[in-house]
N, C-alpha and C positions, 0 to 999 in steps of 0.2 A: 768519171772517164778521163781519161788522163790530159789529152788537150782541149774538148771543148769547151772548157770558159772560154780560157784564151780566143780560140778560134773564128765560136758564137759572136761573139763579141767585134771582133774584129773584121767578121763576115757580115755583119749587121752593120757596123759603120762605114765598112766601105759601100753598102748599098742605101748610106743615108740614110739609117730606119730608125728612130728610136725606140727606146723597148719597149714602149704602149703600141705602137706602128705595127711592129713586128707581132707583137704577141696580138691584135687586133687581125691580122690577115691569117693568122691559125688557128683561132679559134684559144686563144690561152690569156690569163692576167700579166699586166705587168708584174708582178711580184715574180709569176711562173720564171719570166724571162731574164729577173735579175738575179734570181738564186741560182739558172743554170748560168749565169754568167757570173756569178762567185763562187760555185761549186757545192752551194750548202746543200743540191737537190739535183740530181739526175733523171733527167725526162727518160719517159717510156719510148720503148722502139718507135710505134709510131706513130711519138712527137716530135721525134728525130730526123726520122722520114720528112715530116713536114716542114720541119726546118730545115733541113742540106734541099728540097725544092723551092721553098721561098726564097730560099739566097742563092740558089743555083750552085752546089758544089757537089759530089759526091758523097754520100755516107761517109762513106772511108777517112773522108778531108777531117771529121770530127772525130775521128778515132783515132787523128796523131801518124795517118797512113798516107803517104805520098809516094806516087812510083816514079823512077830515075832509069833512063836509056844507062847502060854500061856496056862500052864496048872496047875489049881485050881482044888482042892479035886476029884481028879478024872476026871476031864473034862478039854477037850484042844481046844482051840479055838484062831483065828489067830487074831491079831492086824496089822490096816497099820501106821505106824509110822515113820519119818527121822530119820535116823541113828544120824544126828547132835541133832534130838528133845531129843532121849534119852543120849545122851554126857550131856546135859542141865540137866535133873533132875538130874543125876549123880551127876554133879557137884553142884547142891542146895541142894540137900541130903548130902553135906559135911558141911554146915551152919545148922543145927536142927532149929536154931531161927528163921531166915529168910525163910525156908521151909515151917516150920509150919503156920508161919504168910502168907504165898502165897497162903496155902491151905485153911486157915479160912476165908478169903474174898479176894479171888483173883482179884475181880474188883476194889476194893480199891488200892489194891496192885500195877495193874499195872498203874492204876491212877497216883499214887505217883512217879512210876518213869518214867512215860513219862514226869511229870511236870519238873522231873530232870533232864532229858538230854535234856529237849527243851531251 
């Protein structure tokens, strides 16, 4: 799943758990809690379930899904987006060259650099 190590992880130590802790109050092994937190192993729906209630987040939070207020000329309407997606344009919006060029033929673009990091 695309962000929850990251997330797991991060959602577990801000609630002070360690992963014996954690995996002890759902019913799962420590090993369970360290694979979904290096990604070698993808829990079942609902183990998932039981982890966004023990850390108190949202399902959604583990699925890379965050909603954002957006509000144009008068109208506000909600965007779902990963908090890391938007760190990214951030961070491309400090390049003006490389933004622009990502925006004007984005399949070009990531063409180019998949061929560079393969």
């Amino acid at each position: 799943m695309l962000l929850l190590d990251k997330r797991l992880k991060e959602m577990r130590k801000k609630n002070s758990l360690t992963q014996e802790e954690l995996a002890s109050r759902i019913g799962l092994t420590k090993t369970s809690i360290c694979c979904y937190e290096n990604g070698t192993r993808t829990p079942t729906l609902d183990t998932l379930i039981d982890l966004a209630n023990e850390l108190n987040v949202e399902l959604t939070y583990f699925l890379g899904i965050d909603q954002y207020q957006i509000s144009s000329d008068d109208e506000t309407y909600g965007l779902n987006v990963a908090k890391e997606e938007l760190i990214l344009l951030q961070e491309l919006r400090k390049h003006p060259e490389l933004y622009n060029k990502l925006l004007n033929d984005p399949k070009r673009m990531i063409e180019l650099i998949e061929k560079k990091i393969r």
